[in-house]
C-alpha positions as CSV (number, residue, x, y, z in Angstrom):
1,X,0.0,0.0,0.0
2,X,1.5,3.3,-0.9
3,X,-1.6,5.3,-0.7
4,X,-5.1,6.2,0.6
5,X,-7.8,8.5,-0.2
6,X,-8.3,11.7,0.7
7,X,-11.8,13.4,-0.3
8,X,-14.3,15.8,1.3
9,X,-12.4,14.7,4.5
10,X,-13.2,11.8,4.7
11,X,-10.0,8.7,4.6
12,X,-10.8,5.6,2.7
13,X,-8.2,2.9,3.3
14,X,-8.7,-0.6,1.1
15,X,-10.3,-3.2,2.9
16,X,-8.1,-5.9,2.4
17,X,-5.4,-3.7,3.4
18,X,-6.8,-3.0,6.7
19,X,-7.7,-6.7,7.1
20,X,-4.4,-8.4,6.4
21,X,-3.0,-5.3,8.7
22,X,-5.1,-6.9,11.5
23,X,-4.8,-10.2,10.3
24,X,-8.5,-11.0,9.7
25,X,-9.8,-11.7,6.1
26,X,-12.2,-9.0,4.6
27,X,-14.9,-10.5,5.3
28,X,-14.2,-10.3,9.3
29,X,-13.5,-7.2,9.3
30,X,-16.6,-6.1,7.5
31,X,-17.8,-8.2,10.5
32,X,-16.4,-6.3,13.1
33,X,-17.0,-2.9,11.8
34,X,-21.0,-3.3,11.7
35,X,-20.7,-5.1,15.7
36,X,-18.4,-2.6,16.8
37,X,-15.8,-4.7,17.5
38,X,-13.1,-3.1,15.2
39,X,-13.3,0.7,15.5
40,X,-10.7,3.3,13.9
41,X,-9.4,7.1,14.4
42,X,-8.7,9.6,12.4
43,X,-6.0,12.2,13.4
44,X,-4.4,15.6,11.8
45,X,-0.6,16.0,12.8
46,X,-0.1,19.5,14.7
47,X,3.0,21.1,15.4
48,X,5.9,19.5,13.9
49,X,3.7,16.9,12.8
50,X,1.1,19.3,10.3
51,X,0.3,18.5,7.0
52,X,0.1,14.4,8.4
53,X,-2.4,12.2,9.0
54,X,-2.7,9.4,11.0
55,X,-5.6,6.5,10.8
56,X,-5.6,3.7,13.7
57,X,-7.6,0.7,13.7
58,X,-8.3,-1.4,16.6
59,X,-9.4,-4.9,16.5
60,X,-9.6,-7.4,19.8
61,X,-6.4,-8.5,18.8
62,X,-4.4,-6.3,17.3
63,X,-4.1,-2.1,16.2
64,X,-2.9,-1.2,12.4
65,X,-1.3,2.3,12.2
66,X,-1.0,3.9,9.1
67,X,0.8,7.6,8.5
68,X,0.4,9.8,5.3
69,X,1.0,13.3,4.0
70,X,-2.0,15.5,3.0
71,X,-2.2,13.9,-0.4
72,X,-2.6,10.4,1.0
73,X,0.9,8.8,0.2
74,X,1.7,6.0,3.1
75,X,4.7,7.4,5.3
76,X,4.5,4.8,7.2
77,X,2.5,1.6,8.6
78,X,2.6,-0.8,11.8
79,X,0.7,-2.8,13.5
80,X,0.6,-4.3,17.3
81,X,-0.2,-8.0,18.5
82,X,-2.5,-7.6,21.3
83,X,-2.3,-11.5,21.8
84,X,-0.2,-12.6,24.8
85,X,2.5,-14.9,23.8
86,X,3.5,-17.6,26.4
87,X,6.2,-17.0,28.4
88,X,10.3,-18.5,27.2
């Protein structure tokens, strides 16, 4: 992914992008959206950060963090694994 959309203010981000972020199929996360379960955030950079945006989306399990300048090219992406892992 090296962009997103950018119109009227509003962010549009490709579903399967999102999904595989969060490591759900499409479908799931579809899913989730209409329970509630996977939510998202949409923030304008301030400061030393203007002219960036920043989307989040949070599953159960994991969060997908995608960064992009004011015409929607991808700065950067990660994601966090909620999950516990068992201990060495």
């Amino acid at each position: 992914m090296t962009r997103i959309a950018i119109s009227d203010g509003r962010i549009e981000v490709d579903a399967e992008t999102v999904a595989q972020g969060l490591h759900i199929d499409a479908e799931a996360l579809r899913e989730g959206m209409r329970e509630g379960t996977i939510t998202s955030r949409f923030e304008r950079g301030e400061g030393e950060d203007k002219g960036r945006l920043r989307v989040t989306f949070f599953s159960p399990r994991r969060r997908l963090r995608i960064t992009a300048d004011q015409a929607g090219n991808v700065l950067s992406c990660s994601a966090v694994d909620y999950t516990k892992r068992p201990p060495l």
